[in-house]
N, C-alpha and C positions, 0 to 999 in steps of 0.2 A: 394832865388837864384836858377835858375832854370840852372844845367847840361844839356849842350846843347850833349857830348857826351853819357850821360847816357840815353837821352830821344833817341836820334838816332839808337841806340843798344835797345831800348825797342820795335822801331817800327819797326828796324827790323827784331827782334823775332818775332814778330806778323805775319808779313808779312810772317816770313818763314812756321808759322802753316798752313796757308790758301791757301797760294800760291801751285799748282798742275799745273807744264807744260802740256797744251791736245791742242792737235789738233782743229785748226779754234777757236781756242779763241782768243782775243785781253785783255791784263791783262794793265791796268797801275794803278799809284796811283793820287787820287785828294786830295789835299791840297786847305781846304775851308778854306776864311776869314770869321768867324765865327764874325758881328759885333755887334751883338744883344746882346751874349755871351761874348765876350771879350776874344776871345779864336782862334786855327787854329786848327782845323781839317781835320785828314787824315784818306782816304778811299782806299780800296782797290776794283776795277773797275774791272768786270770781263764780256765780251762781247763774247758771243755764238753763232753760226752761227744758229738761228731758237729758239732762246732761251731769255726768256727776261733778261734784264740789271741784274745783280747784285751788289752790293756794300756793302764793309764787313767792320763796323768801327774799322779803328787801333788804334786809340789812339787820345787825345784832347790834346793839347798842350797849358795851360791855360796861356798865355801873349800875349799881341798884339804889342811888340818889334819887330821887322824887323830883327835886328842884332841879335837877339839871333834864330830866323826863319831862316835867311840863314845861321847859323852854324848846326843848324840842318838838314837844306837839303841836305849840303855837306857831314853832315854824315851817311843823308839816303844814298846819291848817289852811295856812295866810297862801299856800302853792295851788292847794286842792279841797273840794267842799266835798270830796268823797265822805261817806259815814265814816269814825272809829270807833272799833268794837274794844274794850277792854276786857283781857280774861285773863283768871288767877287773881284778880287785884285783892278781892275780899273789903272789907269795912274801912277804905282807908281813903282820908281827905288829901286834895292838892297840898303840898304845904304853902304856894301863896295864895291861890286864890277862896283857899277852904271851903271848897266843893267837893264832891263824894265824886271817887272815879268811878266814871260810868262811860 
């Protein structure tokens, strides 16, 4: 049984290690659909003006559940207003709030 508020509070500790507000960066987080793995993975995206890409891994979230995915994102959100980028998601809706992940 996986704690969807405990996993949200772990990422966003992690997040607060790494994270450094600077000047002409662009910071967001990507939430990969890991389907090889069976797993969602979150990164932390760090874009520098003359500077190549970085990405810092926060944490694997081992289930491929949806519902328990968007209870975790609401508890990234409510931490941090950084962007989230979704990738790999493909045509597929929240299942509560039935919105298109984007």
């Amino acid at each position: 049984m996986i704690d969807c508020e405990q996993e949200a509070k772990l990422i966003g500790s992690r997040l607060q290690e790494h994270f450094t507000p600077q000047w002409h960066c662009q910071y967001r987080i990507d939430v990969v659909n890991n389907q090889y793995g069976a797993e969602f993975n979150f990164f932390l995206d760090i874009r520098r003006r003359n500077h190549r890409e970085r990405s810092i891994p926060l944490h694997s979230l081992q289930t491929t559940d949806l519902t328990v995915l968007e209870q975790v994102i609401n508890g990234v959100r409510q931490q941090t207003e950084l962007t989230l980028n979704f990738v790999d998601f493909g045509h597929v809706r929240w299942p509560e709030s039935q919105r298109w992940i984007r």
